[in-house]
N, C-alpha and C positions, 0 to 999 in steps of 0.2 A: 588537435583535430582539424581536419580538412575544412577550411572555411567553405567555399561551394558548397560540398556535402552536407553543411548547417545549412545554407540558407535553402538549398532544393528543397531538404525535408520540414524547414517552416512554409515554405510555399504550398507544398502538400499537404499540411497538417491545417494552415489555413484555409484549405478546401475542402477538409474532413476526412484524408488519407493522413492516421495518425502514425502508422506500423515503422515509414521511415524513421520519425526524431524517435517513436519511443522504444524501437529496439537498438536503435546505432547510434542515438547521442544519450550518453546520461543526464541526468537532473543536474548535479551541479557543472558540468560543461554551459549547458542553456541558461543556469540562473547566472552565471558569470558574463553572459553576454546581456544581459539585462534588458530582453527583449520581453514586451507584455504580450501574452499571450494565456486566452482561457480555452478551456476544451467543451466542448457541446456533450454532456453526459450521455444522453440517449444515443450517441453516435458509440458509443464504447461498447464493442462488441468483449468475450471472455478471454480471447487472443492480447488485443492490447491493455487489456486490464492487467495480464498476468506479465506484459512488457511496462506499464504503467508501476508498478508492484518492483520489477526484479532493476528499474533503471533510477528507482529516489524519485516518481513523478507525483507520488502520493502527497508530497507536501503540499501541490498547486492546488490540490483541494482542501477545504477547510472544513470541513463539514466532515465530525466522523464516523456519520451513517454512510453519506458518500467513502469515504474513505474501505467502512469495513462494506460497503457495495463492492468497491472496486477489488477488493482483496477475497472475498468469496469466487467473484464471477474469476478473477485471476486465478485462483487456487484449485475451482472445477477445471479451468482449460489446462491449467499445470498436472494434475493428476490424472485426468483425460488423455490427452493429446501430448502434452510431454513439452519442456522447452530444455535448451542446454544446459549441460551439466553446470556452465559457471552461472549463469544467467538464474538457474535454479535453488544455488549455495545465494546471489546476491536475493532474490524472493526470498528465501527463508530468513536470510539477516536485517532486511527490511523489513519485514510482516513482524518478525520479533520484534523489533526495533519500536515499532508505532505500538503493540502492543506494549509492551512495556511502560512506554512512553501513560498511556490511558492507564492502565492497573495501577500503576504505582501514583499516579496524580487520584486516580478515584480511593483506594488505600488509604491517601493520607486525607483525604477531603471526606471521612463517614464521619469524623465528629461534626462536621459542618451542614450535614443532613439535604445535600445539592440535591436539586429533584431528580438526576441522574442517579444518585444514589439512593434514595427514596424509592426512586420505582426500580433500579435494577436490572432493566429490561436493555438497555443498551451496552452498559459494562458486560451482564452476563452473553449478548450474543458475542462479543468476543472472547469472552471465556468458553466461547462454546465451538467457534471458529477453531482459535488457537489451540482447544483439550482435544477436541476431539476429530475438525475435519482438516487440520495439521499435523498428523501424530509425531513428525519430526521435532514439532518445538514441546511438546507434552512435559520432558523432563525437566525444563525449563522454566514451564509453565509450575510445576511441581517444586522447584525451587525458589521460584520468585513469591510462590503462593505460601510458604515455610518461612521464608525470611518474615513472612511479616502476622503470623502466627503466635 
C-alpha cells in the first residue's frame, strides 16, 4: 500500500475526515503500522460505519454496544444507499465474524450467569441485528444457534 496515501488519510482522519483511511486502507494494513489513533464516535456518520464495518475497523472499539452502534448505523447505510459488491461480501464477513465471536462466548458463559446473560438485553440485540435486520447472515445464525442446542 502506498505509503503517502496512509499518511494523507491519518491526517484527515485526524481532522475528523474519516471516509479516506476507512474506505481505502483496511484495519490490518493500519494496525501493522502501529500508529495510535482513536476515532471521536459522535463524528461517525452511517457512511463510515458501514466502511468501519466492511474494512476490520471494528476492533478499535471495545465496547460492544459501540461496536453493534457501529454495525446498525453501517447496515441502515448498506441497505439504503448501497456500498460495493466486494466491500459488501467483506461487511457481511466481518458483521458475522464479531457476532459470532459474542454468541458463542455468551453460549458458553449462561452456566456462569454474567449480568449480560442475566439480563439479556445486549446479546439479544445482536440476535436481533443479525436475525432479522441482516437477513443474509439469518442461516448462519440458524446454524450456529443449532450447534449449540
Amino acid at each position: 500500500m502506498d505509503t503517502i496515501k496512509i499518511k494523507k488519510a491519518l491526517v484527515k482522519a485526524q481532522m475528523g475526515d474519516y471516509a479516506p483511511m476507512v474506505k481505502d486502507i483496511p484495519y490490518t494494513t493500519f494496525k501493522q503500522l502501529h500508529i495510535p489513533f482513536q476515532f471521536n464516535f459522535k463524528q461517525i456518520d452511517e457512511e463510515i460505519a458501514a466502511y468501519i464495518v466492511a474494512n476490520g475497523y471494528l476492533d478499535m472499539f471495545p465496547s460492544q454496544m459501540n461496536q453493534l452502534n457501529l454495525l446498525q448505523k453501517g447496515n441502515h447505510f448498506r441497505m439504503e444507499i448501497g456500498i460495493s459488491s466486494d466491500m459488501d461480501d467483506q461487511f457481511l464477513a466481518n458483521a458475522w465474524t464479531k457476532y459470532e465471536i459474542i454468541k458463542r462466548a455468551d453460549l458458553a458463559n449462561t452456566a456462569k450467569e454474567s449480568m449480560i446473560s442475566r439480563t439479556g438485553s445486549q446479546v439479544s440485540m445482536w440476535d436481533k441485528l443479525i436475525g432479522q435486520d441482516i437477513p443474509e447472515l439469518k442461516t448462519q445464525q440458524e446454524a450456529l444457534l443449532a450447534e449449540f442446542s
